[in-house]
Every structure is written in structure tokens, then in C-alpha cells.
N, C-alpha and C positions, 0 to 999 in steps of 0.2 A: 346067235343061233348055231347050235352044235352043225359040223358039215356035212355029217351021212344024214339031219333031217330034207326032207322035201320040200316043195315048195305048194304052200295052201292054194285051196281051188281059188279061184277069182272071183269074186260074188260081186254082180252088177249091181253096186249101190251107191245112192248120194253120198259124198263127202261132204260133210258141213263145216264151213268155215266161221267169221266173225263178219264178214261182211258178205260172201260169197258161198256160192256150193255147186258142187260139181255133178249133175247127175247122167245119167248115162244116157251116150250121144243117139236122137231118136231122125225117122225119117221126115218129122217135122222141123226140125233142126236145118235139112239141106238147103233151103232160101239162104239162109247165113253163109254158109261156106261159097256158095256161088256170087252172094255181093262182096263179099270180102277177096275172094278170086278176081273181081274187075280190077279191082286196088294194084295199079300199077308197082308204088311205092313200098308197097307189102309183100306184094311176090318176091321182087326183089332182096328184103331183108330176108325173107325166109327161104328162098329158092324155089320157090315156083317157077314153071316155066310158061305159061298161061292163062287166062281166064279159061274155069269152065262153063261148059253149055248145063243147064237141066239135066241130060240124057247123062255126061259126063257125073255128074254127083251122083244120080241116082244107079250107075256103072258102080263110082264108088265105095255109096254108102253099100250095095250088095256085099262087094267087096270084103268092108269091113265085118257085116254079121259072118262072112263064113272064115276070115281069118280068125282061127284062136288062139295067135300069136299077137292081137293087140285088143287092149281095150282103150275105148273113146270116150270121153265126156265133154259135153258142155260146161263153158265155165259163164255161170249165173247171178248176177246180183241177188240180194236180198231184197232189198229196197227195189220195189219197182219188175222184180221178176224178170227183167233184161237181158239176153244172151247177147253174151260180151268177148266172148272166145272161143275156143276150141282148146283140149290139152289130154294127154295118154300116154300109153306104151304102146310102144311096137317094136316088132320084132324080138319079143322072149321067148331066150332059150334056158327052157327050164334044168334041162343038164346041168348046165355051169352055173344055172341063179342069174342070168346077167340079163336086159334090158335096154333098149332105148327109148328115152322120154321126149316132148315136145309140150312146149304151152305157148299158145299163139295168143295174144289179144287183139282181134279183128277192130273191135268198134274204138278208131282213133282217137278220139272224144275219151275213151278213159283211160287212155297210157300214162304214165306215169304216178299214177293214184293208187298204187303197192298193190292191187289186185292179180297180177304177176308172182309176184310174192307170195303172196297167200296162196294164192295155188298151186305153187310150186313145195309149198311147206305139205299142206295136204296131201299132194300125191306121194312125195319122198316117207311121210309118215304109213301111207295106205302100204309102199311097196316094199319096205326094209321091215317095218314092224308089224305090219297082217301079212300081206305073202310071203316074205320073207329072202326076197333077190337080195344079193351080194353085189352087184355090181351097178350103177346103174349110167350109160352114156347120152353122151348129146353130141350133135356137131352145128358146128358156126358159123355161117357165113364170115370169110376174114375180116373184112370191110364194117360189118356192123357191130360197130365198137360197144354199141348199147347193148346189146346181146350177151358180148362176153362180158363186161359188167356185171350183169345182171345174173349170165350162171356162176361167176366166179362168188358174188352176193349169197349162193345159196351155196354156196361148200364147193362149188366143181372145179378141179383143176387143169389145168390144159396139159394136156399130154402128146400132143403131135400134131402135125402141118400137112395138110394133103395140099402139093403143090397143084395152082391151075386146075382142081379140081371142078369149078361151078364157072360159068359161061353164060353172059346177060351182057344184050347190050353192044355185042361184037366187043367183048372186053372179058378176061379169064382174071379168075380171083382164088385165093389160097382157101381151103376149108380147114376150120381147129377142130380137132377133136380135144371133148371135153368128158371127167366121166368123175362118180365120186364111190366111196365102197362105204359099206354099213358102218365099218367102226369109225370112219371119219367121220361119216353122218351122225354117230350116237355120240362122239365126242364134241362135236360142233353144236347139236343142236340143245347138250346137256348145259353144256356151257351158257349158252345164249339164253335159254330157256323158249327155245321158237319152236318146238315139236309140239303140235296141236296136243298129243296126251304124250305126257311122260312116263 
């Protein structure tokens, strides 16, 4: 993508995958986010800092329709119509093209069954090749070794150590920033052939 173009509006639409699809995060959706908030062992991988109340998500989701600096989706089974995640951008700055992404899988029952993956593919595809970001990051609990796996799995390289940054547990932990840029993306995923269209 030439660099004086801009960056394409955002159109809230399903991503379809091969087993999954991502469609855009609704106020029916907030029951999920609040059972997956009890989940001690999940806050922690991800940094949460507590369960929320009702009042607290529906705080939230408001939140989210008036930020137009992220979009939200649901990540969905096929099979069975089952909300199984949470995953988006936030905080895009469209000046520089750059982004922060997240894909959470709440419902523990299907972690490790590449549904991670797959939605991770879909949105890297939605954001390099329809909107058209240059840049896109993440950061990482240090400690959750499966995590950085798993972004290092989808092209992202680690780039820096936020000393003591995250705080659980009466216990301070390092954060990795991780992040990946378009041509590595179109190099990697040309290679692999894992880019939902090429």
C-alpha cells in the first residue's frame, strides 16, 4: 500500500472463517464478558484486574460504541453458533496506520483447538489488506509463555520489555511488547499460504 494512501473506513462486518467467524461485538454478547471476568486464571493471563459487575460491562460496552478508535467482535463457532471469545483493535491511530490487536478465548473447553489462530489470521487479513494499517501491536503478560507462542505463531516479533509493568497477586511481572508490520505479514503469510484470500 503506497504511503500517502489512507486508511479505508471500517465497515462492521462478519469475518468468515473455516470453522469460526467473527461478528461484530453486540449488547447481547455482555453475559460473556462478565462470566469470563470471574475466571480468576484468565484475568491473570490476560491482565485483568477484576471481575466485572452487570453495571461495569454495560459501562463498558457504552464505552466501546462511542470509541472510534476500536472495533470489537465476537469470536463464534460454526458448529453449534457458540461464543467462544472476544477479539479487536484498539487504540488506532490512523495517522501513522498503526493499531493494537487482542484475541482472547474465554470458553476454556476450547483452547488449544487453533481457534486462536484462525482468528487471528482473519483479523491480520481484515487489517493489512481491507483497512490497510502498517503496523499492527500487542503486549504480553511476561509470564504467559503460551501467549507469546502463540503471537510469535502468527508473525509477531518481540520488541521490548516493560520492566514490573503488570501487578497480581502482590507479585510484579515484566510486559513484552510484541508487534508485526504489512510486509512481514505479506511475506509470511505468502509463504505459508495462511492469508484467508490472497
Amino acid at each position: 500500500m503506497p504511503k500517502d494512501q489512507t486508511l479505508k473506513a471500517v465497515e462492521r462486518k462478519p469475518l468468515i472463517g473455516e470453522r469460526i467467524f467473527l461478528r461484530p461485538f453486540s449488547r447481547d454478547d455482555l453475559p460473556y464478558i462478565q462470566k469470563w471476568s470471574r475466571d480468576a486464571e484468565l484475568r491473570r493471563l490476560i491482565g485483568e484486574v477484576a471481575p466485572m459487575s452487570r453495571a461495569d460491562t454495560e459501562k463498558w460496552y457504552k464505552e466501546l460504541l462511542a470509541d472510534k478508535d476500536r472495533v470489537w467482535f465476537a469470536i463464534v463457532l460454526k458448529k453449534g453458533d457458540r461464543v467462544i471469545g472476544q477479539a479487536g483493535f484498539l487504540r488506532m491511530f490512523r495517522p501513522w496506520r498503526n493499531t493494537d490487536m487482542t484475541i482472547i478465548i474465554g470458553e476454556k473447553d476450547e483452547w488449544g483447538k487453533g481457534y486462536g489462530t484462525e482468528a487471528g489470521h482473519l483479523l491480520l487479513h481484515y487489517a493489512f489488506r481491507q483497512l490497510g494499517f502498517h503496523r499492527i501491536s500487542i503486549g504480553v503478560v511476561g509470564f504467559n509463555k503460551r501467549a507469546l507462542k502463540f503471537w510469535e505463531g502468527l508473525g509477531f516479533k518481540k520488541e521490548g520489555v516493560q520492566r514490573d509493568n503488570y501487578y497480581y497477586d502482590n507479585e510484579y511481572s515484566n510486559g513484552v511488547m510484541m508487534s508485526i508490520l504489512e510486509d512481514e505479514y505479506r511475506a509470511l503469510y505468502k509463504a505459508c499460504r495462511a492469508d484467508p484470500v490472497a
